[in-house]
MARBA-3410 file (N, C-alpha, C, O; in Angstrom, 1 decimal):
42
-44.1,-25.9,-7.5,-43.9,-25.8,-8.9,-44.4,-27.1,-9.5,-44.0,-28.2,-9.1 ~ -45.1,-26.9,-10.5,-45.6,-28.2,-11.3,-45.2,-27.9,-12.6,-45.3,-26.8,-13.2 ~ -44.8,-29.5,-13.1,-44.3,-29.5,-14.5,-45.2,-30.3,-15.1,-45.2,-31.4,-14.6 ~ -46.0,-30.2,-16.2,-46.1,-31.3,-17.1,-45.0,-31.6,-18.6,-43.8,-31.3,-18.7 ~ -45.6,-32.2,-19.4,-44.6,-32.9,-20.5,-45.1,-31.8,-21.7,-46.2,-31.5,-21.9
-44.3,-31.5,-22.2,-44.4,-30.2,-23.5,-43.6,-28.8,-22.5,-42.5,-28.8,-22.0 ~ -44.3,-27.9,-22.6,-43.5,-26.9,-22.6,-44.3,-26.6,-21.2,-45.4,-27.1,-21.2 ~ -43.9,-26.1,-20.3,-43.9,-25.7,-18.9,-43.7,-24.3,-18.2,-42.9,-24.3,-17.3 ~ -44.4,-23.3,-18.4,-44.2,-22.0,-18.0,-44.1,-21.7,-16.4,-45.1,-21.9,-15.6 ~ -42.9,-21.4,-16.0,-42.8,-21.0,-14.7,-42.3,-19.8,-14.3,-41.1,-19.6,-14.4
-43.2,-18.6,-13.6,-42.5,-17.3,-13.0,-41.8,-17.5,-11.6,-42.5,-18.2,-10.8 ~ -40.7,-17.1,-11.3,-40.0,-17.1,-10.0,-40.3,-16.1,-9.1,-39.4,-15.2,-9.3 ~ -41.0,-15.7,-8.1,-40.7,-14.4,-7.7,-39.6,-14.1,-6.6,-38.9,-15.0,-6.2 ~ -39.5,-12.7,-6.0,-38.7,-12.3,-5.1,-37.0,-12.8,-5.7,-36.2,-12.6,-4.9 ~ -36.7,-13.1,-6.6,-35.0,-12.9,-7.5,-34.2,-12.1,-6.8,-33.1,-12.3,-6.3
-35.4,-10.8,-7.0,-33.9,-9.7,-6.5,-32.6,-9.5,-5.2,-31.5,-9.0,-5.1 ~ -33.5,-10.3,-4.4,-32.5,-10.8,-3.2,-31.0,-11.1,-3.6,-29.9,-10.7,-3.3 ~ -31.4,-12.3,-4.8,-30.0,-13.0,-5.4,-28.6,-11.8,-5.8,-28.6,-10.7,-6.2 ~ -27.7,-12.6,-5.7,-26.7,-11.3,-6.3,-26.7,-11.7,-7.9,-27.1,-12.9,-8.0 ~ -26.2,-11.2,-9.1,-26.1,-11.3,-10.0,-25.4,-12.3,-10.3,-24.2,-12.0,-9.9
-25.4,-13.5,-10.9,-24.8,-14.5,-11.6,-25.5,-15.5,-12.5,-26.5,-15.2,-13.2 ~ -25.0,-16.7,-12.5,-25.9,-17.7,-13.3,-25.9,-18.9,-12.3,-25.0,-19.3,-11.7 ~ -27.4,-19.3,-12.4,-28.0,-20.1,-11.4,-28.3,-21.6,-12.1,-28.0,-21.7,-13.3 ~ -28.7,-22.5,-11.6,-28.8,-23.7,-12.7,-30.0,-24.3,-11.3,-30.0,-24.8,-10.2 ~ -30.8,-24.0,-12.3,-31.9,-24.4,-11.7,-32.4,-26.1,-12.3,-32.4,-26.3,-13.5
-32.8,-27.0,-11.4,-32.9,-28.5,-11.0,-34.3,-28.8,-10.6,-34.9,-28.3,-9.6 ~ -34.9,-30.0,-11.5,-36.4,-30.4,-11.4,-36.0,-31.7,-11.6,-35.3,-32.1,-12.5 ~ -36.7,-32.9,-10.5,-37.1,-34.0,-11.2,-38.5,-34.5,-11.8,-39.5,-34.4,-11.1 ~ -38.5,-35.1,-12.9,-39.7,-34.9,-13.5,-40.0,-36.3,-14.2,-39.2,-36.6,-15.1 ~ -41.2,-37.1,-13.7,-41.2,-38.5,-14.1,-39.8,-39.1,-14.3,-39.4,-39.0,-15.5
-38.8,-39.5,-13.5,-37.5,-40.1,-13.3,-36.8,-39.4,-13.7,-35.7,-39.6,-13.2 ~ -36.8,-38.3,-14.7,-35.7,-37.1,-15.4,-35.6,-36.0,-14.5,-36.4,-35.4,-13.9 ~ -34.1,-35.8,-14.6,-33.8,-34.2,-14.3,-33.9,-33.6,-15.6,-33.5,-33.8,-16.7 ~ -34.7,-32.5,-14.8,-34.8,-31.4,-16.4,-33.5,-30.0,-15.4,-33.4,-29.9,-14.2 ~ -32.9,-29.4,-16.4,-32.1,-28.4,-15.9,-32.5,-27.1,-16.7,-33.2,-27.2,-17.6
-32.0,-26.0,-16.3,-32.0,-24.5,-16.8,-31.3,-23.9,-16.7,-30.9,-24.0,-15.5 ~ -30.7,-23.1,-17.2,-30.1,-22.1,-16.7,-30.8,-20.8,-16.6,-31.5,-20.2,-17.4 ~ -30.4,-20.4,-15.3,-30.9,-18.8,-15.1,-29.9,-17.8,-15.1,-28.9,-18.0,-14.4 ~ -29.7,-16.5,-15.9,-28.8,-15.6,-16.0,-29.4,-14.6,-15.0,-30.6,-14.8,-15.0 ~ -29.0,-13.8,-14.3,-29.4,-12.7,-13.3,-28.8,-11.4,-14.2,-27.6,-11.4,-14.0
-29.1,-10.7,-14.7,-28.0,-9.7,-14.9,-27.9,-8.2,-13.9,-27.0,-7.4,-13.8 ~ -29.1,-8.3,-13.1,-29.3,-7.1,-12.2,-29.8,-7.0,-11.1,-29.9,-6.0,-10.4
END
């Protein structure tokens, strides 16, 4: 996965494995953590 600085589009594949919850997805990026949250609903 690569990030640059502005806005960063990333698709995840294969999810469905996961069971439904909320995930908090974690990048370090030039010395920052960037965070996300991911909702699963299905």
């Amino acid at each position: 996965m690569e990030l640059y600085k502005g806005n960063s589009q990333q698709t995840l594949d294969d999810l469905y494995n996961l069971p439904t919850g909320i995930y908090i997805l974690r990048a370090q990026f030039n010395g920052n953590v960037v965070q996300n949250k991911l909702i699963k609903t299905y």
